[in-house]
N, C-alpha and C positions, 0 to 999 in steps of 0.2 A: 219349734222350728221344723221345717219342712223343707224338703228338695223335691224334687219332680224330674227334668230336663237330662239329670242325667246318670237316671238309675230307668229300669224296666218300669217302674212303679212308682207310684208317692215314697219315700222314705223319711218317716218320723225321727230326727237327730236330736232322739233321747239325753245323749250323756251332754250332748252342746246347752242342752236347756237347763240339766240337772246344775251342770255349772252357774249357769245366770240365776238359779233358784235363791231367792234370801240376800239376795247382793244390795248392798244400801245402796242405795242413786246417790244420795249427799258427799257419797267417798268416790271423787275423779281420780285418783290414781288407782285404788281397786279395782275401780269400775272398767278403767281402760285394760288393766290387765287382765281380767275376765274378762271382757269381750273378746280381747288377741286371742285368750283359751281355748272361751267358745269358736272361736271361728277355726281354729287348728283340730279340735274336737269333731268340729262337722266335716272338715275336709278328711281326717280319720275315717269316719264313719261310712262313709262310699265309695263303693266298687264299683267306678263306671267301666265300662268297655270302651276300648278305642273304636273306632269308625270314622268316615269321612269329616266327623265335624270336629275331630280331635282327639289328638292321645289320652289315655287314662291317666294320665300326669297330669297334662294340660288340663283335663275337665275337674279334677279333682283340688288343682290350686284355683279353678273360678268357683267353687263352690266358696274354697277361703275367703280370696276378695271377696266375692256378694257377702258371705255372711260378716265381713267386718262394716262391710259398706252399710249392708242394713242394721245392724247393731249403733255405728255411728249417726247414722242419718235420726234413729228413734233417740238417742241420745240430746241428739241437736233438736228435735222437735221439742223433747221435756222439756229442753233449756231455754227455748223459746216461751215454752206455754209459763214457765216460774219465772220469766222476766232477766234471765242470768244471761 
């Protein structure tokens, strides 16, 4: 997992991924609750600066949303693809 938009630089959100490492797909209740992790893991993991497009709160909870958004949306695709 990766952020860009609102750090200086790419930033690699190491411990968010470490969390998803080895996680079974077949367990939906693990699975949701590692995902909530990781996505509270990534919002941890960056130190935006505020500026005109938003406080370092603000930008640091839309890292959380996207990162559950994109965890759920890849979730919904598996479940798509295995017919669930």
């Amino acid at each position: 997992m990766t952020v860009g938009a609102v750090t200086t630089s790419p930033l690699r959100l190491s411990e968010a991924e470490a969390l998803l490492d080895g996680v079974q797909l077949d367990d939906a209740a693990r699975l949701e609750s590692v995902c909530r992790d990781a996505a509270d893991a990534a919002a941890g993991s960056v130190r935006p600066g505020s500026d005109l497009h938003g406080s370092a709160a603000y930008k640091r909870e839309m890292v959380r949303v996207h990162a559950r958004r994109a965890l759920a949306g890849l979730l919904a695709q598996r479940g798509r693809e295995d017919g669930r």
